[in-house]
N, C-alpha and C positions, 0 to 999 in steps of 0.2 A: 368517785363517780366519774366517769368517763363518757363524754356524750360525742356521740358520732357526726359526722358530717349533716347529714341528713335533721338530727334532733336540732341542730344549731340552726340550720335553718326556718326550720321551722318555726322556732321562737322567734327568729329576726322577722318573717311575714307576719305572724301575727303580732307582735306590738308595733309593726309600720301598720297592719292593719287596725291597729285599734286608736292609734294616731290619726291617720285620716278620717277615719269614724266622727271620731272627736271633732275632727275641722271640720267638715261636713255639715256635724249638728250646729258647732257655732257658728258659721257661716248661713246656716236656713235660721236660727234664731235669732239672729242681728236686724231679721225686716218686722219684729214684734217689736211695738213700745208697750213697756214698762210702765206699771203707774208708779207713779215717786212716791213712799210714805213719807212723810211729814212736811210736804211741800202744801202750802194754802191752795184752795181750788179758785181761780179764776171764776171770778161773778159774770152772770151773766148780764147783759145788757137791761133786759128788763129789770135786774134788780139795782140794779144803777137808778133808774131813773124812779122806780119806787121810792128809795133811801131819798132821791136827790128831792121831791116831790114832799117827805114827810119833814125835811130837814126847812123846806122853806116855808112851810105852813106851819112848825114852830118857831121859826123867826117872825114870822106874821102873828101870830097868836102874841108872842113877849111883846111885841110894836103897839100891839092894841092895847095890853094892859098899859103901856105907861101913857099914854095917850087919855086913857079914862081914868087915871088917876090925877 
């Protein structure tokens, strides 16, 4: 098979064209974040202060029984 001047070129513009393509996309996809799988979600602040609120009302709670016993 014998390919001509012209065929040869041809190929070479299109896989520099399907190259740039490709940069192109990765470079407009690099400004998306990603969600992480299996990374924990960051709590949010109100649930901070829920937790922190039930954890000292069971340490109050345990202070009173020994106190009435």
């Amino acid at each position: 098979m014998d390919l001509s001047g012209l065929e040869v070129w041809i190929i070479i513009i299109l896989v520099v064209g399907i190259i740039a393509s490709n940069l192109a996309v990765l470079k407009y996809s690099a400004k998306f974040k990603m969600p992480q799988f299996g990374d924990p979600k960051k709590p949010n602040s109100d649930n901070n202060a829920d937790s922190s609120d039930k954890a000292e009302s069971a340490t109050d709670n345990n202070s009173d029984t020994e106190i009435n016993n």
